[in-house]
C-alpha positions in Angstrom: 0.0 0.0 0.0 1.5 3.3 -1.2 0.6 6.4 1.0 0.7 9.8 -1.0 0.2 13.6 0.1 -1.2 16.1 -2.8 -0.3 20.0 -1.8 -2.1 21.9 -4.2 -4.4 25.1 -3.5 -7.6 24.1 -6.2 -10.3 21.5 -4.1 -11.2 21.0 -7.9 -7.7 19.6 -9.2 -7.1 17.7 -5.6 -10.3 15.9 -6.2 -9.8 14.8 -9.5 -6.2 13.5 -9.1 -7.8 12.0 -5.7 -10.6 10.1 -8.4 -7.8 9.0 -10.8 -5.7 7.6 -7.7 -8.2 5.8 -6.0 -9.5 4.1 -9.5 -5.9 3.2 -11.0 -3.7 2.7 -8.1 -5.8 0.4 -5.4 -5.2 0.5 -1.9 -3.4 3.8 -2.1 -3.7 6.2 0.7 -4.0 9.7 -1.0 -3.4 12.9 2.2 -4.2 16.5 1.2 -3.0 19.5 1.6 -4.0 22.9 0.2 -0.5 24.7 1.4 3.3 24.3 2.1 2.4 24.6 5.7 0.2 22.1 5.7 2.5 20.0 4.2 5.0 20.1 6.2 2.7 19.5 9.1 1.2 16.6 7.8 4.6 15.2 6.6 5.8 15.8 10.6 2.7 13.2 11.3 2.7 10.6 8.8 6.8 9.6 8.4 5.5 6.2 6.4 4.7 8.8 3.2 6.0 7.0 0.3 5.5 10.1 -2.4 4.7 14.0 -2.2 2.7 15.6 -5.4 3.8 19.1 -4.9 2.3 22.1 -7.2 4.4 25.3 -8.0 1.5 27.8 -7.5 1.0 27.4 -3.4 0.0 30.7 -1.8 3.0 30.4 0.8 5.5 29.1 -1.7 6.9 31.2 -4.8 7.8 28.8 -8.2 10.4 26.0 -6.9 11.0 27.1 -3.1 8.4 24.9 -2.2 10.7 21.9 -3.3 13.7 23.5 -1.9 12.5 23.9 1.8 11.3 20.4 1.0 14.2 18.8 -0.1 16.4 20.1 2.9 13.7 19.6 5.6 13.1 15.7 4.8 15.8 14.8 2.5 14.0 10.9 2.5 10.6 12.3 0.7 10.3 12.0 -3.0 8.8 15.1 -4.6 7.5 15.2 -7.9 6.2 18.2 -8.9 2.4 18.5 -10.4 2.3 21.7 -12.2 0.5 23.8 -15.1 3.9 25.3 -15.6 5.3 23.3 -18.9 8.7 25.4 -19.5 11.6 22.7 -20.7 14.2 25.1 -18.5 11.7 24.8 -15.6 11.6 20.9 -15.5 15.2 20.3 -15.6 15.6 22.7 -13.2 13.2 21.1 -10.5 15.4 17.5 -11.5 18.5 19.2 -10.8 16.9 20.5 -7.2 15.9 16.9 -6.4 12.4 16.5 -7.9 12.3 13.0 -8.6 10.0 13.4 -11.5 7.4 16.3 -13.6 4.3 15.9 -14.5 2.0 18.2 -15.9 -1.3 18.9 -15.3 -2.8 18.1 -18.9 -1.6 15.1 -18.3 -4.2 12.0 -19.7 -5.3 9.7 -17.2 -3.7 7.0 -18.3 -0.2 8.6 -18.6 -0.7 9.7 -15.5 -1.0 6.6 -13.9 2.0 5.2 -15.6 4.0 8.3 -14.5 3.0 7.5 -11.1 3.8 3.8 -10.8 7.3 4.7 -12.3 8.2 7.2 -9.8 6.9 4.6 -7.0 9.1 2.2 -8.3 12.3 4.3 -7.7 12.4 5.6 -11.4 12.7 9.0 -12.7 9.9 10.7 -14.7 9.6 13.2 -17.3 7.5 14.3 -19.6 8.6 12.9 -23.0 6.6 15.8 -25.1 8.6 19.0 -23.0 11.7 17.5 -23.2 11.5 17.1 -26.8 10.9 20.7 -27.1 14.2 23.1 -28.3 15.9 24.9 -26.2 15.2 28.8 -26.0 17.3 30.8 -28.8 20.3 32.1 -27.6 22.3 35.0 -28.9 25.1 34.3 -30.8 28.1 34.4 -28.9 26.2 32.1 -25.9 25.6 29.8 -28.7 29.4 29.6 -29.9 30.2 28.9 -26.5 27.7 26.2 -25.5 28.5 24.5 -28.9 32.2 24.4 -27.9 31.1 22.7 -24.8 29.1 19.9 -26.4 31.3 19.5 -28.6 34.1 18.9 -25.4 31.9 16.3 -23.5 29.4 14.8 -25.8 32.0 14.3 -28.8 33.3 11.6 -25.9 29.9 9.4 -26.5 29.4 6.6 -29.4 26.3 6.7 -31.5 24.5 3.9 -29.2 25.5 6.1 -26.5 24.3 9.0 -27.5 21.4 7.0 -29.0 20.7 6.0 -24.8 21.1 9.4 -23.8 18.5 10.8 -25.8 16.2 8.0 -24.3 17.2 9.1 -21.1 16.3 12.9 -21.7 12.9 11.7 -22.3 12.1 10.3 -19.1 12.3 6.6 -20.6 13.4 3.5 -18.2 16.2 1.0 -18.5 13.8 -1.2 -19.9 11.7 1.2 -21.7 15.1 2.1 -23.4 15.9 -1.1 -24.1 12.2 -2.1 -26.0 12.9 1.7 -28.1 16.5 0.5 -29.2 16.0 -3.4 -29.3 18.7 -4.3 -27.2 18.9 -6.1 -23.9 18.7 -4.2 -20.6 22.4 -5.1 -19.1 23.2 -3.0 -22.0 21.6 -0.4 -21.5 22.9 -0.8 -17.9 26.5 -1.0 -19.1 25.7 2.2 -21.8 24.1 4.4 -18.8 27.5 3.3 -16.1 29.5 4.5 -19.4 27.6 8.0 -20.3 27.9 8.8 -17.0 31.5 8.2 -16.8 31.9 10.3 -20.0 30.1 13.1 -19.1 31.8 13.4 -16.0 27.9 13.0 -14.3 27.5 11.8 -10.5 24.0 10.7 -11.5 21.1 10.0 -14.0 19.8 13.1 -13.1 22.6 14.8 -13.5 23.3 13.0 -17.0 19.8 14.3 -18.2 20.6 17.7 -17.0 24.0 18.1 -18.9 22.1 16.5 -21.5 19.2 19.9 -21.8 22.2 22.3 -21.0 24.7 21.4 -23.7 21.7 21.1 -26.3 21.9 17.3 -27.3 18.8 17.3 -30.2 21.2 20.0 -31.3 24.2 18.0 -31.3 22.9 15.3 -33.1 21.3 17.3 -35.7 24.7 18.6 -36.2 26.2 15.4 -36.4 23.3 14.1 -38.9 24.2 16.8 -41.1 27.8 16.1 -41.6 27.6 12.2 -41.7 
């Protein structure tokens, strides 16, 4: 039995992630809370929470502060963030502050569920249609520079490497990875120890992340274009 808490200000959106919950994932205990104070207090009361679903847009917490204060007040909560707020930039940057995964709120009910049971199962989620987005433009000179940089650490991948990073940007699982390039898992195990040995990354996360900042769909469109 999984036991979840919901901090979100609209009764309306609490009750219809509450319906989808109780209907997909059985004998899951959904808590609520319409503030970061309340929250907290209800995360002091119930330490057996397995998962917090936090919104961006509480009236006592400003964009990703929420998950900060979070993050450093009980470091052993997951917090995946539940937001209306679909910016590529803002996503990476809630997985770089510890978010262990991003849904939107457009999210279908079925996608939902399955973004759900992978974050319960220790797996990182994103969602596949932001992070496919490009990057914002940047001026010239910015762009010169960041294209030295991927050019420094991503030159250092293979093509099936770079092939699993790109999987990996997207939010997609070992195995997930493994059905979208038909090869086995310990693989893809053995590609993801190797990317982030490359890439100089201490984590998955942290792979992803470098991934967004040095503009990988850029780098490979690059790459296609010389080949």
């Amino acid at each position: 039995m999984y036991s979840l808490l919901v901090a979100d200000d609209h009764p309306l959106f609490r009750d219809a992630l509450n319906a989808v919950i109780s209907a997909g994932l059985t004998d899951t205990q959904l808590l609520e809370s319409d503030s970061l104070a309340g929250a907290i207090n209800t995360i002091d009361t119930h330490d057996e929470l397995d998962l917090l679903l936090l919104d961006l847009s509480l009236p006592d917490a400003d964009g990703l502060e929420g998950l900060t204060i979070l993050r450093e007040r009980f470091p052993w909560l997951p917090v995946a963030i539940v937001s209306a707020h679909q910016e590529r930039q803002l996503v990476l940057d809630a997985i770089t502050q510890g978010a262990v995964g991003y849904i939107p709120k457009s999210t279908p009910r079925e996608q939902l569920l399955a973004a759900l049971n992978q974050i319960l199962q220790g797996q990182l989620y994103l969602p596949a249609d932001i992070m496919r987005q490009p990057p914002p433009r940047m001026e010239s000179s910015a762009l010169t520079s960041s294209s030295e940089v991927s050019r420094e650490r991503l030159i250092r991948l293979t093509d099936k490497q770079l092939d699993v990073l790109s999987c990996m940007a997207l939010g997609m699982s070992n195995k997930q990875i493994a059905r979208e390039l038909f090869i086995a898992e310990t693989t893809v195990k053995t590609h993801v120890s190797a990317i982030l040995r490359k890439l100089g990354a201490t984590s998955r996360v942290h792979a992803i992340v470098i991934a967004g900042e040095e503009e990988l769909g850029a780098y490979l469109a690059r790459r296609t274009s010389t080949n």
